[in-house]
N, C-alpha and C positions, 0 to 999 in steps of 0.2 A: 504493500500500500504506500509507505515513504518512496518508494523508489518509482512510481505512476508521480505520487504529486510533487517529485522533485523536477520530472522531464514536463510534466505541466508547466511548474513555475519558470521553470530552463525557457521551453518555447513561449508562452508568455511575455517573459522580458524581454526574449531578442524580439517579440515582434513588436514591443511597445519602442524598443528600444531604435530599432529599423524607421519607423513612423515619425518618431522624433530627429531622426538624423536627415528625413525627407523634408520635414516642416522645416527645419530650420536652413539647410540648402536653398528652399524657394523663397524663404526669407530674406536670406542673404542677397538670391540674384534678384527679388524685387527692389530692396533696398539697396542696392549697387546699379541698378536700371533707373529708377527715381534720382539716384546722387547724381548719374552722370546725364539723364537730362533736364536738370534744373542747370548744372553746368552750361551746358551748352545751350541755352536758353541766355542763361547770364553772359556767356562769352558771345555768342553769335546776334542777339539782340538786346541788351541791357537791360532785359529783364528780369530783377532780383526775386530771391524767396517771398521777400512780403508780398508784392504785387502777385504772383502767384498763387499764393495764400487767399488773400483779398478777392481775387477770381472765385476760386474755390468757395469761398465763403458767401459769394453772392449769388451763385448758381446752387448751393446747397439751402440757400432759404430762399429760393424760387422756387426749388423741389419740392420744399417744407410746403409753403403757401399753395402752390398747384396741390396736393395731396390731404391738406386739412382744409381748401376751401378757404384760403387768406384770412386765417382768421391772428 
């Protein structure tokens, strides 16, 4: 019986452990995709993070108000 719920626990963590080494890969290359085009963004037209931001931020409570009825 120990030796069933040892190869359980065995496979169990490699696959929890598998899943987390996948999350944080796509992680990585999202947030290394995002870093380098706000880069390029700031290099090729002088558009900084806040203005960026500020975009984002006005299209996300345009979403808001389309979605609750502008309230």
């Amino acid at each position: 019986m120990n030796i069933v719920l040892l190869v359980a626990a065995l496979i169990i963590t490699f696959l929890v452990f598998t899943w987390l080494v996948k999350v944080v890969k796509a992680t990585i290359g999202t947030a290394i995709a995002i870093a380098i085009l706000v880069l390029a963004l700031q290099l090729l037209f002088g558009i900084g993070p806040a203005q960026i931001w500020q975009s984002l931020n006005q299209g996300f409570q345009s979403v808001w108000q389309t979605v609750t009825g502008g309230r």
